[in-house]
N, C-alpha and C positions, 0 to 999 in steps of 0.2 A: 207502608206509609212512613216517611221520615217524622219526627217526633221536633217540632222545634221547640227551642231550649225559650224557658222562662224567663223574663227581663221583668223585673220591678222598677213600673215609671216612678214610683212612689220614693223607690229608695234612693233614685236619682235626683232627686227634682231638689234637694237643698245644694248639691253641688252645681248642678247645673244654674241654677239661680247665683247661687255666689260666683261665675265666671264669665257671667252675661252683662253687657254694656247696655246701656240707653241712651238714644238722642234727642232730645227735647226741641225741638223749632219753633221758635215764636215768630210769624210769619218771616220775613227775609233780615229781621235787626239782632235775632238772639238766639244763639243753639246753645242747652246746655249737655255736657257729656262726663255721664256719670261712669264709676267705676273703671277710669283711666287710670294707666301704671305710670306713664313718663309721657311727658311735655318734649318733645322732639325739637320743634322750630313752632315761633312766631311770628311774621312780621304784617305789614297791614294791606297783603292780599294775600297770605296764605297762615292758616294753622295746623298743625299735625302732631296728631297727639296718639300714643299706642294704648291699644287696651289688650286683653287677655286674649283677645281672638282676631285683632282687627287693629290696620294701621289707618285713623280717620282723617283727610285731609280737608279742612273746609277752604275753600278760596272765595274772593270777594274782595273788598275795598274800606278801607279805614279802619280792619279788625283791630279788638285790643282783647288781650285775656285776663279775667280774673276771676276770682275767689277758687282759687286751687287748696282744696282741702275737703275733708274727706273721701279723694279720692277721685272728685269730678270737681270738672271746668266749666265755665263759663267764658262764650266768645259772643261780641257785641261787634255791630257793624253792618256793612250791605253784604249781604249771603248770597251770593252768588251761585253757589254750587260744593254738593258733597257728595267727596267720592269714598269709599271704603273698600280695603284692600285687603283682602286675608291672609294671616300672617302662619307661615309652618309651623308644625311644633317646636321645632330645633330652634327657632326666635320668639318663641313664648316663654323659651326657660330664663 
């Protein structure tokens, strides 16, 4: 019988938490998105922002962004729709 090898979720789970996104929705007027790298494009039906694992696009009507700091955004407006796109490694560096 093959032996498989021992994996510690435990010694994972700080890295994996520091490399993970969140998207907050407040019904259709407010998405907040934390632990984003780069602000890509904004205009007021589309925002796109990169994070560690994932290129987030929200689209919709009269978007605006703010309070970029610490890391995450804040998009206000009619939410329409969000798509998430996973990004390679080779575009994560």
């Amino acid at each position: 019988m093959k032996k498989i090898p021992f994996l510690s979720f435990f010694g994972m789970t700080k890295e994996l938490t520091a490399l993970s996104s969140y998207i907050s929705i407040t019904d259709d007027r407010a998405a907040v998105i934390e632990n984003c790298k780069q602000i890509v494009e904004c205009s007021e039906i589309m925002a796109k922002v990169l994070t560690g694992s994932f290129e987030i696009e929200i689209w919709g009507s009269g978007l605006t962004m703010s309070n970029f700091c610490s890391d995450s955004v804040e998009i206000r407006g009619k939410i329409e729709s969000v798509k998430l796109v996973s990004r390679s490694i080779r575009e994560r560096g």
